[in-house]
N, C-alpha and C positions, 0 to 999 in steps of 0.2 A: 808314400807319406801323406797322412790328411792334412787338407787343405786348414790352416790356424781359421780363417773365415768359417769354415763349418762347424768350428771348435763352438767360437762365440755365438753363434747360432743361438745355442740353448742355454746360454747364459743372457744375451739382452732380452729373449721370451719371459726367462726367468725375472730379470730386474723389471720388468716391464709391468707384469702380472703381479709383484709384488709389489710397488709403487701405487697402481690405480688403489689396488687392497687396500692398502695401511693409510691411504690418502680416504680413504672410504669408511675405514674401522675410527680412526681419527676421527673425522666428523662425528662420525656412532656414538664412540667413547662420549667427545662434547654434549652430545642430547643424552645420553643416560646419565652424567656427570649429574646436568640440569635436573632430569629425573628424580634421580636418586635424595639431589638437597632436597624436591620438592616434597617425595615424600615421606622422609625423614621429617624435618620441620613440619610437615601435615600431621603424619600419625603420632610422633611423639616416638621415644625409646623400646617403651614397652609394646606398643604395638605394629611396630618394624621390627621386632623382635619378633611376633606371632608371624607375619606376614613373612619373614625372610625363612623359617622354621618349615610353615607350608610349601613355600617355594621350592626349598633346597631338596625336599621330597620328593616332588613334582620332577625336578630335573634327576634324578637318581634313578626315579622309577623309569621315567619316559626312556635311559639308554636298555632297559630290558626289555622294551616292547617288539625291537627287530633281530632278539638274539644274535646279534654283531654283523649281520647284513650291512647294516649303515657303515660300520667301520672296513667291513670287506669289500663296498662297492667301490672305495675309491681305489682299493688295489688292482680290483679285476677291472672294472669297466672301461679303462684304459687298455688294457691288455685285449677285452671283448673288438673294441674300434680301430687298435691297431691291425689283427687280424682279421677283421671283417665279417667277425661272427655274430649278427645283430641276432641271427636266432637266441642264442644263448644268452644274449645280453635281455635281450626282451624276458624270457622264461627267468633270469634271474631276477629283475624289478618284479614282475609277478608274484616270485614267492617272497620277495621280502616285505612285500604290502599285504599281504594275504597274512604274513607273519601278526603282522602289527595287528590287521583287525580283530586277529584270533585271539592274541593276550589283551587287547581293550577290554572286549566281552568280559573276559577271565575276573581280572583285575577288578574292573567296573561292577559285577556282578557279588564279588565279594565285598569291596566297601561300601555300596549302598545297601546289601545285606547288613551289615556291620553297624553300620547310623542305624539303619530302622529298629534292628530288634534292640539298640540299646546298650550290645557290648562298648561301642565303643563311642567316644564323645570330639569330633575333629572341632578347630576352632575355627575353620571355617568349613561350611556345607562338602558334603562327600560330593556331591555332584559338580561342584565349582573344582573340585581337584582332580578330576577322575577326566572333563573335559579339559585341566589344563595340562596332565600327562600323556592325552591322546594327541593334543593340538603340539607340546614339545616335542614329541616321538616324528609326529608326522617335517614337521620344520626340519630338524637334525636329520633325518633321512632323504629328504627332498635336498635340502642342502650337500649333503652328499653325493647323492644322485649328480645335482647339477655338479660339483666339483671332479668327477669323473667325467663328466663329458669336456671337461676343461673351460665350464663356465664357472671358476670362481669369484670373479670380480662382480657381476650380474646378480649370483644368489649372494652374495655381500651386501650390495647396493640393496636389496628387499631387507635380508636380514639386520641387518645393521642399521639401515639409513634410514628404509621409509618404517621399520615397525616403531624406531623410536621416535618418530616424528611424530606419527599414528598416535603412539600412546602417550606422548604430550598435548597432543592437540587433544584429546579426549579428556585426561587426567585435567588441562586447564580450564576445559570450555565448563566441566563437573565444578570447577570450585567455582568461578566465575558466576555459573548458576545458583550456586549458594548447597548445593547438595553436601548432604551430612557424610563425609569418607570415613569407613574406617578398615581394618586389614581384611575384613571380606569383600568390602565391595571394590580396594583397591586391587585385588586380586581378579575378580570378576573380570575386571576393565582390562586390566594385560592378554587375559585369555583369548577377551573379543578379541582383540587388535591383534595378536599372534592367528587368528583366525584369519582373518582379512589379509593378512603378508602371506598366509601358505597357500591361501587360492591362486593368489600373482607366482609363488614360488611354481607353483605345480604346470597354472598356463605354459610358462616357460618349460619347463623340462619336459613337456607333453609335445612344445613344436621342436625341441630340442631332438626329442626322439623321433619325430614325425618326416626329420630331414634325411637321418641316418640312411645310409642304402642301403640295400637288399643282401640279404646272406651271400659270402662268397664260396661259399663252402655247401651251398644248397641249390639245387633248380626248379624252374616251373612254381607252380603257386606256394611249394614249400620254402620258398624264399624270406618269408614274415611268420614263418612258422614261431610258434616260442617251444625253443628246448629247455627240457628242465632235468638236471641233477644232484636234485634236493642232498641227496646223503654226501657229496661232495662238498656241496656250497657249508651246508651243517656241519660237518666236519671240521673246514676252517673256521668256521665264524664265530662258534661257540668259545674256542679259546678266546677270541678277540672281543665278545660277552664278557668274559669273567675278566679280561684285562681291561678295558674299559669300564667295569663296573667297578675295580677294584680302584681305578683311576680317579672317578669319579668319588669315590668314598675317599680316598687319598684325600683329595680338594676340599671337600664337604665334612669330611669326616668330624674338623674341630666344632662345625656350626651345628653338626647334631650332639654332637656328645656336649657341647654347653646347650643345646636347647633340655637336654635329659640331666643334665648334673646341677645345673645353675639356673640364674633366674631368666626370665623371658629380656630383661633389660639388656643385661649380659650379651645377648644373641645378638641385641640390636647393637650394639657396641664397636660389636667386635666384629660382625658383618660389615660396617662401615669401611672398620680398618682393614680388611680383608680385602674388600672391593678396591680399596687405594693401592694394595701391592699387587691385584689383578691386573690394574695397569702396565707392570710388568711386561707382562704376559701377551700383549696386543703386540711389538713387536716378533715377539717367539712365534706366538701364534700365526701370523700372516703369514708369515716365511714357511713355516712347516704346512700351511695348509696349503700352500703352493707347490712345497717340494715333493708331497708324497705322490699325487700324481704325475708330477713331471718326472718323478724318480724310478717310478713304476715302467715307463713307458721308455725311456733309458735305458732299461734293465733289459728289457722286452726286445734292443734292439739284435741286430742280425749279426754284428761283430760284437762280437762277449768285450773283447779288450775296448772297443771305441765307447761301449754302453758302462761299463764302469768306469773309463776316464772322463764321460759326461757326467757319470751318477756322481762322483766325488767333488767335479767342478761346482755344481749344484748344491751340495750338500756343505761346501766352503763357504758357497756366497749366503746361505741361510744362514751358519753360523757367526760370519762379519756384519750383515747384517744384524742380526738379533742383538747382536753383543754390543754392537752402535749404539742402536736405539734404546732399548732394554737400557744402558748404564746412565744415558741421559734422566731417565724416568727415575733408575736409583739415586741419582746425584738431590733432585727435587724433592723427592717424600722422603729423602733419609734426613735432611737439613731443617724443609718444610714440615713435618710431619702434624706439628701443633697447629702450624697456619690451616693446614687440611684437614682434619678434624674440628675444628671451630667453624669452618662452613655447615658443618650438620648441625651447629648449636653445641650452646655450652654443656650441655650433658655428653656429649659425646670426647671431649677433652680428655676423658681418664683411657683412651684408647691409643694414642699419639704411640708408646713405648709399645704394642702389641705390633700399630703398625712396622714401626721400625727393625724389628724384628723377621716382621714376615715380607719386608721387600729384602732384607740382604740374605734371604733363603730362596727366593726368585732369582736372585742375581745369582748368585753360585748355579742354580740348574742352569740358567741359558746358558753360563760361560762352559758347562758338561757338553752342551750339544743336542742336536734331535735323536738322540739313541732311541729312543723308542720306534718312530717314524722309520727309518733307516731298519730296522729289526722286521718291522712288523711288513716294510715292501720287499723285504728279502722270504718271506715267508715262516719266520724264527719266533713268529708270536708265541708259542710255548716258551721259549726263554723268557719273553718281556713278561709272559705271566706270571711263571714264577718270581722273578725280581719283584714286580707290581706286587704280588700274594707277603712276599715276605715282609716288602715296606710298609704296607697297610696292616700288618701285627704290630711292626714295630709302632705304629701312629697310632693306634687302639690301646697297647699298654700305657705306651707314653700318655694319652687322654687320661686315663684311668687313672695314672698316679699324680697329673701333675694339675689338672684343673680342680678336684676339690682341694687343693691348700693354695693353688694362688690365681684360681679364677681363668681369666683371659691371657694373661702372663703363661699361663701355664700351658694354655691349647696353642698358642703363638710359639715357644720353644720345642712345644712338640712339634707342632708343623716343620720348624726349623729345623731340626735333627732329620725327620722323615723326609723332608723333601732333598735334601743333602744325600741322602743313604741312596733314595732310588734313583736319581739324576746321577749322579756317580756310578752307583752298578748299572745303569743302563751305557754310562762311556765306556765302561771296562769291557763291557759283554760286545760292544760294535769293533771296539781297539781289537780284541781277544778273536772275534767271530765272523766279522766280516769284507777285512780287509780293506775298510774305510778307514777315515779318523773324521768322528764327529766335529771337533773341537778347531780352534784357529790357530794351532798349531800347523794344521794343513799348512795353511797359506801362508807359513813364514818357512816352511821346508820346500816349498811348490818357488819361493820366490831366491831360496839358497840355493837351489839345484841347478846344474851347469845346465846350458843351452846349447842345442845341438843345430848343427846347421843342416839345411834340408837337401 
């Protein structure tokens, strides 16, 4: 019988690793909060409108730049270090950066073709977007990278803490100078500064890699060899490309379809209230960014039965978690909503019911679970894609018919319906497929079950 001490093990790792996080993202959250008034109340509606419209591009494009490397690294990388296969771990960073530079080019190549001969007119410079989808790509994958080596608190602490510090101190010292902002040059300034976080991101995951030992599985100077098996790595990844990008559209989806259906004001509006139920999300989110490598490496271990009674302990505490924190956040913007919206200034007040909207469809996914997470470290990411493929029709019709008759109302109940549909099929597909339970039902069956004496 195992020892209950080796049980807890991976559970105060777990609360531990999530704790410095969400004490980290918190902080984050505070300076982009700050941010966000600042420039809001700087640009004005309409042109946080332009500015959130380029952005939300930027971050869309940037997860196709590593064809799903980034979202595969934190599956394998783990799996590479508990085996001791640094060769292959190496060969795989290799081609995932090799990836990225190759569709920069691509990409880059076409949209400054694009400005010059005139097809086409961005509202801000192609070159201002093209460096800030190569500097996202590289963040998101470095970020990665470190949270497979199980430095997720570290690449937090850069991404979260010092880029938003970074880009306040920049954004203040600009007004302070008297410098004329408006959404291209606020745009410019986030770039720098996401520039200056991935060089500290990369130092790190450079000595990070420089620690690793030698291949165990290799001798002699073939030790630091890098193995490479592109058509394998590709195979996985590309599902997790198109689930990921569909995910991503998922999120973004309402902020493009009103930058295309409605007015520029509209985007800034409703980006505000959007950002307020993202808050949400900063609980879910720590918890899962912690679980999927710790769950991977669970999985990985040597007794199948001891590695799925960690994975499920793990997988509880995420979702008690999330569901803690998360309902606090819903209880504040659902009450508060007006009060938080009058901080971006009075034109942003006709947003308050969109928000409302879109935190009690937050709340419903986290209390679903990390279905995704869970699917995609089982290896079952073609399921998650199809689910991801279906909900993202559902959320593109739903746009289609419901924002030209009632505007932002209408992108905010499509959201609501779509994020309901795919959090829900993603518990049903974990319940059905993997013999988990995403949900905090666990832990009230885990706490009815008789106790056995040892």
């Amino acid at each position: 019988m195992s020892d209950p001490s080796d049980r807890s093990k991976p559970m105060a790792s777990f609360r531990r690793r999530v704790s410095g996080n969400f004490g980290i993202r918190i902080a984050g959250l505070g300076l982009q909060f700050l941010g966000s008034v600042l420039i809001a109340r700087l640009l004005g509606v309409e042109a946080l409108g332009v500015y959130t419209f380029a952005f939300t591009c930027v971050v869309i494009t940037g997860i196709l730049m590593s064809l799903g490397m980034e979202q595969l690294s934190v599956r394998e990388l783990p799996r590479f270090i508990a085996r001791g296969q640094t060769g292959l771990l190496r060969g795989f960073l290799t081609l995932q950066f090799a990836l990225i530079t190759l569709i920069s080019v691509i990409i880059a190549s076409v949209l400054l073709w694009l400005e010059g001969s005139g097809r086409m007119v961005f509202p801000i410079a192609a070159g201002w977007i093209v460096a800030g989808m190569v500097v996202h790509a590289l963040i998101l994958n470095v970020a990665a990278v470190l949270a497979g080596f199980q430095r997720v608190v570290q690449s937090q602490l850069m991404e979260t803490l010092l880029r938003q510090v970074l880009f306040l101190s920049v954004l203040g010292l600009a007004v302070y100078l008297g410098f004329e902002l408006g959404a291209p040059e606020v745009f410019g300034l986030s770039v720098m500064v996401g520039l200056m976080v991935l060089v500290c991101m990369v130092i790190l995951a450079w000595r990070v890699l420089a620690e690793l030992p030698p291949d165990q599985h290799q001798s002699g100077q073939a030790q630091n060899r890098r193995q490479l098996i592109p058509r394998v790595w590709l195979a996985a990844s590309l599902p997790l490309l198109v689930m990921a990008f569909a995910n991503q559209m998922q999120t973004n989806l309402d902020v493009l379809m009103l930058g295309v259906l409605a007015e520029a004001a509209d985007v800034g509006r409703y980006r505000v209230a959007s950002r307020g139920a993202d808050l949400m999300l900063i609980a879910n989110g720590v918890a899962v960014q912690v679980l999927g490598p710790m769950l991977a490496r669970a999985l990985a271990h040597e007794s199948a039965e001891k590695g799925r009674m960690e994975g499920q302990q793990l997988i509880t505490q995420s979702a008690q978690l999330a569901a803690l924190l998360g309902g606090g956040v819903f209880a504040v913007l659902t009450l508060g909503a007006g009060y938080y919206m009058a901080i971006f200034g009075a034109d942003f007040l006709s947003a308050a019911p969109a928000l409302r909207i879109l935190v009690a469809a937050q709340m419903v996914g986290i209390l679903c679970g990390p279905g995704s997470v869970i699917l995609v470290t089982m290896g079952r990411e073609r399921l998650v894609l199809l689910v991801a493929l279906t909900a993202l029709a559902v959320n593109v019709v739903l746009n289609l018919t419901l924002i030209p008759v009632f505007g932002i109302m209408g992108a905010a109940s499509a959201t609501f319906v779509a994020v309901i549909f795919l959090q829900g099929m993603l518990m049903v597909c974990v319940l059905r497929t993997s013999g988990f339970d995403p949900t905090l039902l666990a832990l009230w069956r885990r706490r009815g079950a008789p106790r056995h004496q040892g």
